[in-house]
C-alpha positions in Angstrom: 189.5 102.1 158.9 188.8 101.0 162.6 184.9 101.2 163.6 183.8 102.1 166.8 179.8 101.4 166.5 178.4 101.2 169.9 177.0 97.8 170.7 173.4 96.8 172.4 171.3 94.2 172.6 168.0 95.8 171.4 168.6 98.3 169.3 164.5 99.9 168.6 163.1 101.7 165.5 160.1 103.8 166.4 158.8 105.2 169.9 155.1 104.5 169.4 153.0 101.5 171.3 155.0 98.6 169.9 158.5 100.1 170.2 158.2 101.9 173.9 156.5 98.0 174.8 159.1 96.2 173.2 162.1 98.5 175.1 160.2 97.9 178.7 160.1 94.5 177.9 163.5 94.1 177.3 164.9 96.0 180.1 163.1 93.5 182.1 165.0 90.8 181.4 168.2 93.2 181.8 168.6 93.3 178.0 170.5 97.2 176.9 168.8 98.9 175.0 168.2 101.8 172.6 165.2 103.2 171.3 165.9 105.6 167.9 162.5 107.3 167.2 162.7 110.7 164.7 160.8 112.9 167.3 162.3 114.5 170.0 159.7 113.1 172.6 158.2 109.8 172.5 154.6 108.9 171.8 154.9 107.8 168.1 151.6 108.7 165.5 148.9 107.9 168.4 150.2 108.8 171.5 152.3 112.0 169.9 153.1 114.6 172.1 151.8 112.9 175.5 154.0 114.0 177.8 153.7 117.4 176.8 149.9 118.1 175.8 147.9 119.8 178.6 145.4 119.0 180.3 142.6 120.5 178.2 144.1 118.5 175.2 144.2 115.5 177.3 139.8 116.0 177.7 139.4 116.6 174.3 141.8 113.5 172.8 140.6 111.4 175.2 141.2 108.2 177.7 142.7 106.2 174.9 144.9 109.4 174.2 145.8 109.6 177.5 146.7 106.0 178.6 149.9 106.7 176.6 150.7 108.9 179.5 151.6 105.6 181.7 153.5 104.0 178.5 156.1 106.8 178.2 156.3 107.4 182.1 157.3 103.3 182.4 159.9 103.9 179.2 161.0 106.7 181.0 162.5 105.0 184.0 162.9 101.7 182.5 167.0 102.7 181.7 166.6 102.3 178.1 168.6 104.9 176.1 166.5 107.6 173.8 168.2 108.2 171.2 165.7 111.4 170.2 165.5 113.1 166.8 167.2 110.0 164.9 166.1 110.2 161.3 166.6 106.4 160.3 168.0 106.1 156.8 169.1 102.6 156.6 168.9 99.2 158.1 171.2 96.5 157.1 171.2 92.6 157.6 173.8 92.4 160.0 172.1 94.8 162.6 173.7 97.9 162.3 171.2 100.6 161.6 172.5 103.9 160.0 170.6 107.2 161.0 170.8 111.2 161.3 171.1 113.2 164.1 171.9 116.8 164.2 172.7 117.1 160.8 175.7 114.1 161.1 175.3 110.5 159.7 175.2 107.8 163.0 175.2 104.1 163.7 174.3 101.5 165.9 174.2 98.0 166.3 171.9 95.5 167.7 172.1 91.8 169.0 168.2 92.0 167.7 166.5 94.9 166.2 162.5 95.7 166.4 161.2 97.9 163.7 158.2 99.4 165.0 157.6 102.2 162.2 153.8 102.1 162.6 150.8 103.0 160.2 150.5 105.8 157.6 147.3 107.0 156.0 146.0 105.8 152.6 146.3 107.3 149.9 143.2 109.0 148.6 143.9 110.1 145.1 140.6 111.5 143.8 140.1 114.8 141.6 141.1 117.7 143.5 142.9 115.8 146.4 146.3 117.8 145.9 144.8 120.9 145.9 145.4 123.7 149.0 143.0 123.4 151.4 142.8 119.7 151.2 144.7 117.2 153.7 144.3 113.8 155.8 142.3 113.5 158.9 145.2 111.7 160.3 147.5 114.9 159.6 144.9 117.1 161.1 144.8 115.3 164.1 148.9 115.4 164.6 148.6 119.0 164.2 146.3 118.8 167.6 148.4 117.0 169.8 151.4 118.0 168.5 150.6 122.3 169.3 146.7 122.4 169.9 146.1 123.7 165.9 142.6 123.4 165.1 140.6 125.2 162.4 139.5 128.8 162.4 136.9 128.1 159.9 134.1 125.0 158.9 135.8 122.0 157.9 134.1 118.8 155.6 135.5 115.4 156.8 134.8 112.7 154.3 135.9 108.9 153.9 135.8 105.6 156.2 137.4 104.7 159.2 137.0 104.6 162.9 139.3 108.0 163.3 137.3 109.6 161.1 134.5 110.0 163.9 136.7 110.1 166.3 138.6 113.3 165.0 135.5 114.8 164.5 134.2 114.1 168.0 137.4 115.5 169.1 137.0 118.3 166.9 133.6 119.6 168.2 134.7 119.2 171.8 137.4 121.8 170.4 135.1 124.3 169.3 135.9 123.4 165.5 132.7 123.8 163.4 132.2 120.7 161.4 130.1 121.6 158.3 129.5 118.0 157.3 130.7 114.3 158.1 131.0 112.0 154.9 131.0 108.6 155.2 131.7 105.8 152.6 130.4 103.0 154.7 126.7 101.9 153.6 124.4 99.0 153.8 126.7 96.7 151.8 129.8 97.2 154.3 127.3 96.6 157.1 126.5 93.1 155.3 130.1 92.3 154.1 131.1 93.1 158.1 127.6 90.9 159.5 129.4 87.6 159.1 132.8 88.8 161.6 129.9 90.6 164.3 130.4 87.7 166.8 134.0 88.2 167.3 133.3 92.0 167.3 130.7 91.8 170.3 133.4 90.1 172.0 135.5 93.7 171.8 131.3 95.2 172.7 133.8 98.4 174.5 135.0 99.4 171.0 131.9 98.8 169.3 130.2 100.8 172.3 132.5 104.2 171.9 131.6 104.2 168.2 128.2 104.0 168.9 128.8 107.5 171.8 130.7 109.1 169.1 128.0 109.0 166.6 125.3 109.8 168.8 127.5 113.2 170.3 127.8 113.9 166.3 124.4 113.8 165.8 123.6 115.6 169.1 125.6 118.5 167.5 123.8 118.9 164.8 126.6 118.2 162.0 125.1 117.3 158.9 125.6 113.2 158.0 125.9 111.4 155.4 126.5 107.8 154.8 126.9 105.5 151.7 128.3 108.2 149.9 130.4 108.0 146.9 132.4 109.8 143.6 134.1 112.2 145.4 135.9 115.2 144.2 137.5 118.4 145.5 136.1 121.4 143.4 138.5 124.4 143.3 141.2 126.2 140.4 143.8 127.3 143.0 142.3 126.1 145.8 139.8 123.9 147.6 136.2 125.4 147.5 133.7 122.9 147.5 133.4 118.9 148.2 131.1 117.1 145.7 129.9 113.6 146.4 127.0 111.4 145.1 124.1 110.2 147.8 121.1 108.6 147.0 121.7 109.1 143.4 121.6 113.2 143.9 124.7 114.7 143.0 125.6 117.3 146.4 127.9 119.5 147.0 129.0 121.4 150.2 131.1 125.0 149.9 134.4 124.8 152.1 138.0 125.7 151.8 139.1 122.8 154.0 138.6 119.4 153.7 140.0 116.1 154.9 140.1 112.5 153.8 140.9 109.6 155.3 140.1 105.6 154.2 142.0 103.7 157.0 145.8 103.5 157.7 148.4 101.0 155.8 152.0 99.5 157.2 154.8 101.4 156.7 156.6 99.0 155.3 159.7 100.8 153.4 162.4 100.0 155.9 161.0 96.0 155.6 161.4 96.3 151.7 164.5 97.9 151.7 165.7 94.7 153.9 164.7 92.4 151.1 162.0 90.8 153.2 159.5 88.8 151.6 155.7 90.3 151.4 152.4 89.2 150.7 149.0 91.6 149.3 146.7 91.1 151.9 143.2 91.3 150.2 141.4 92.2 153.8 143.3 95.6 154.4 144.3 96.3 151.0 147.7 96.7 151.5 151.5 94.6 151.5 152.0 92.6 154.9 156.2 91.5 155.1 156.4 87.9 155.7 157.3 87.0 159.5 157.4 84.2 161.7 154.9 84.1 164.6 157.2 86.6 167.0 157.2 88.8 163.7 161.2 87.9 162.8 162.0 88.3 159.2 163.6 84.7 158.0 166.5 84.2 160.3 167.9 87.5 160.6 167.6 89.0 164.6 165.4 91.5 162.9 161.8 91.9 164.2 158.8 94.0 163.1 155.9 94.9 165.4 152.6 97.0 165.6 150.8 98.6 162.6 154.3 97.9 160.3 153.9 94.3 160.4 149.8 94.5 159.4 147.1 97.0 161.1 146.4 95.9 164.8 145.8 98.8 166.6 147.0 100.6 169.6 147.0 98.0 172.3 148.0 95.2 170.1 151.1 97.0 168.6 151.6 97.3 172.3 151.9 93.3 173.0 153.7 92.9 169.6 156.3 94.6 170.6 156.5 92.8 174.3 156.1 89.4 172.2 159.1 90.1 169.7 161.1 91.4 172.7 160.5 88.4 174.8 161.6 86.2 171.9 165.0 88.4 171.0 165.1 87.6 175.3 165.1 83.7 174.8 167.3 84.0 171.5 170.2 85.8 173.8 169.5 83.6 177.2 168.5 86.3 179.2 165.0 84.6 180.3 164.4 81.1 182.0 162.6 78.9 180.2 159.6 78.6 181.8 159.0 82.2 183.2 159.5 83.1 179.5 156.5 80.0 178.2 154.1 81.8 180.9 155.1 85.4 179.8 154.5 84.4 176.3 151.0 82.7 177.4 150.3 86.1 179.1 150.8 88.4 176.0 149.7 85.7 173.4 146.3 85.5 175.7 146.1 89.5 175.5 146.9 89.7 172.0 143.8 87.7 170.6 141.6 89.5 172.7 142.6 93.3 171.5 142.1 91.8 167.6 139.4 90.0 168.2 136.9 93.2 166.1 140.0 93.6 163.8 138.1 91.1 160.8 134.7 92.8 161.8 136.4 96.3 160.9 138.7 95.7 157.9 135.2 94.2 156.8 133.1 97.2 157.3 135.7 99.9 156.4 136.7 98.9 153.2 137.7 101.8 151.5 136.2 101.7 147.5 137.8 101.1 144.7 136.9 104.3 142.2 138.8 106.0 145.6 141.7 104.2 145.6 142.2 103.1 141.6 141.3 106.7 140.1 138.9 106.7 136.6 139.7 109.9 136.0 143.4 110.0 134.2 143.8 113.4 135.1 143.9 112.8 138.8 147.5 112.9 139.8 148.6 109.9 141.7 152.5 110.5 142.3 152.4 113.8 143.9 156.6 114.2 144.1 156.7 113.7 140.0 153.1 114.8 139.4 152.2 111.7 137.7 148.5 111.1 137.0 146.5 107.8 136.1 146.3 108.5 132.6 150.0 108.5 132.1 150.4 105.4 133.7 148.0 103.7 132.4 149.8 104.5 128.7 153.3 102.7 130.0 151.2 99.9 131.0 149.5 100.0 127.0 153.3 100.2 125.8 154.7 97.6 128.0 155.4 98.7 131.6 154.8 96.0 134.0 155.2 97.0 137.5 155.5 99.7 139.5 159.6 99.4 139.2 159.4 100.2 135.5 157.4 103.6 135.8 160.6 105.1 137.0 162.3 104.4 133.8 159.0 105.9 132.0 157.9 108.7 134.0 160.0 109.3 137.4 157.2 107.9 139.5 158.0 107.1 142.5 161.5 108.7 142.3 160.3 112.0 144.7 161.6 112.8 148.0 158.9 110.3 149.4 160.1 107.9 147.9 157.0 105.9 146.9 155.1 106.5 150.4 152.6 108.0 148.7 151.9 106.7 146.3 153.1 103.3 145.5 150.0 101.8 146.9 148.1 103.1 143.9 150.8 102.4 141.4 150.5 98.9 142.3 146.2 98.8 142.2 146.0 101.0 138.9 148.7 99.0 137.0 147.1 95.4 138.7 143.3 96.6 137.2 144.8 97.7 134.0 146.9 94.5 133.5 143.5 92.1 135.0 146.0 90.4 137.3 146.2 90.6 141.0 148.3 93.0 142.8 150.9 90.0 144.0 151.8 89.7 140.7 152.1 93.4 140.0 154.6 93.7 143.3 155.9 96.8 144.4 158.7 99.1 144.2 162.3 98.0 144.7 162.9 100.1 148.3 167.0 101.0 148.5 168.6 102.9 151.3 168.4 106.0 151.9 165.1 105.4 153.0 164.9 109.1 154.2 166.8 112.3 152.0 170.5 112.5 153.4 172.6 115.1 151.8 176.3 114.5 150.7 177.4 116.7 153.4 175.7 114.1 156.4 176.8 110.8 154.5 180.8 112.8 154.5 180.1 113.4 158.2 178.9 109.5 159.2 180.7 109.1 162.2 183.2 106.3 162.6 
């Protein structure tokens, strides 16, 4: 059967920082270009809804929020084509990436491909974390910029993590009561971080706004604890307390709504489902795929960039992108050979600069180990199979050896989300069970589709 997949030569996964970067970039060296991105606007996880959010949401999301404004206006008339509400389901080696639109299957090729898929948050699989009532910071905070939802009643946010002041700074400029902020981070994470503190006073801005958010916290009068630890989510068919230990006392604080967060991790399914090679990065807890300095996989065209390729933050997602474009550039000789040396100079030169306080915070915001590897074998750990430590922990005593093999014993990792959520754990619990790193644990073998498509879609793929 004859084909007829349209052709470019930059064909983008993801409209956050890194992907909207890596499309302007392109079009200025004249490359064509589409961006597929699963929203209908763009804006990606940190900049979501920014072309629509008014101008009271703008105040209370603030300047960092907002500087995405100037990203999507220059994407905007930078003649790339948006390819909006593109569900990506597949990515193969020879560039042609298969998605869903509209309720038909599509495709596209690319002479290079950036996968810019960003960050998702942690899992936090401790008792009572699947209850109602209970969710991520990070979702809550989507729910803002996506409509303006905020709660109607006193929230609890516990965990580590720069967004977890920042939501709740953004929260009480809202008019959201915040019954109490919970933090993890203690005196040890303050000495584990002391040693990267030089290269963090170099980024003093960042440091600087934590410092105003903390101070506007305390101003308000939320209760604040740090250090804390063992924490639970009391509640039979709903969330009605958070419990915690501080100072040795056992506390706990009555609400119906709480939310965790311990950092962000790569989304890295589209990079395992491409059979690229990856590495457990000890620093961020998490797997980091394998890339050359432009953030290629091998020798493929195919490019990853921002929080997919390893936690970076905004503005350096932003010059990842621009760096893997400029190289897909040189590959296609669209770019003379010394403008392109100085461009790279340029973003190379920027990019060091916005991670210099990366070490400082993956030091002090290490999330803890009883809240990632659950004691307690009731707590369940794959949510779409409802799969709790305990059970895995017995195929490990009868022979299972990686998280591949708990599908065979218990479905885990077989739900529609199809190990998102939870295969960070599956890899930790089985590694401490087994006393062997998580490297040698590995991970789960990702296979298209990477998102649900129904029979009906895959019948209607268009030729």
């Amino acid at each position: 059967m004859e084909t007829n997949i349209e052709l470019f030569d930059l064909v983008v996964i993801g409209a956050g920082p890194a992907g909207l970067s890596a499309a302007i970039e392109a079009r200025r060296f004249g490359l064509t270009v589409a961006l597929l991105d699963e929203q209908q606007r763009v804006g990606g996880q940190i900049y979501r809804a920014i072309e629509d959010a008014s101008e009271q949401r703008r105040k209370v999301l603030g300047p960092d929020y907002v500087a995405g404004a100037e990203l999507a206006k220059a994407f905007s008339s930078c003649g790339a084509v948006h390819v909006a509400g593109a569900a990506v389901w597949n990515v193969d080696r020879d560039k042609t990436v298969s998605y869903l639109q509209d309720g038909r299957g599509k495709t596209v090729q690319g002479r290079g491909i950036v996968i810019a898929s960003g960050a998702m948050e942690r899992p936090f699989p401790i008792p009572g974390w699947t209850l109602p009532g209970v969710m991520g910071a990070g979702a809550a905070q989507i729910l803002y910029k996506t409509s303006g939802a905020i709660p109607t009643e006193p929230v609890v946010i516990a965990g580590c993590g720069p967004l977890l002041l920042l939501l709740t700074q953004q929260y009480l400029d809202a008019g959201v009561k915040v019954k109490a902020l919970v933090q993890t981070t203690g005196t040890d994470d303050y000495l584990r971080a002391a040693p990267h503190l030089l290269g963090a006073l170099r980024g003093w801005n960042d440091l600087a706004k934590g410092a105003r958010m903390l101070k506007k916290i305390r101003a308000h009068g939320v209760e604040t604890y740090t250090g804390a630890s063992a924490f639970a989510v009391e509640g039979m068919e709903r969330a009605e307390a958070f419990a915690f230990t501080h100072k040795g006392k056992r506390r706990h604080i009555p609400s119906s709504l709480v939310l965790l967060h311990q950092g962000v991790v790569p989304n890295t399914q589209l990079s395992w489902a491409l059979r690229a090679g990856h590495r457990w990065d000890d620093r961020q807890l998490c797997w980091i795929p394998l890339t050359d300095g432009y953030g290629q996989i091998d020798d493929t065209g195919i490019y990853i960039a921002g929080d997919s390729r390893g936690i970076v933050g905004a503005k350096a997602s932003a010059s990842q992108g621009r760096l893997a474009a400029l190289d897909i550039a040189r590959r296609l000789q669209k770019v003379d050979t010394s403008a392109g040396r100085q461009r790279e100079t340029e973003l190379s030169a920027a990019f060091r600069k916005q991670v210099q306080i990366r070490p400082f915070l993956d030091a002090l915001y290490h999330p803890r180990e009883a809240h990632r590897i659950p004691a307690d074998e009731k707590v369940i750990v794959c949510r779409c199979e409802e799969v709790t430590a305990g059970q895995i922990r017995k195929y490990v005593e009868v022979g299972c050896l990686g998280p591949n093999q708990t599908k065979a014993f218990g479905r885990c990792g077989m739900g529609p989300c199809q190990g998102r959520l939870c295969g960070l754990t599956v890899t930790e619990v089985i590694a401490n069970e087994r006393k062997t790193s998580p490297q040698d644990v590995g991970y789960y073998r990702i296979r298209p589709p990477i998102k649900p498509i129904t029979l009906g879609e895959l019948a209607n793929l268009e030729p």
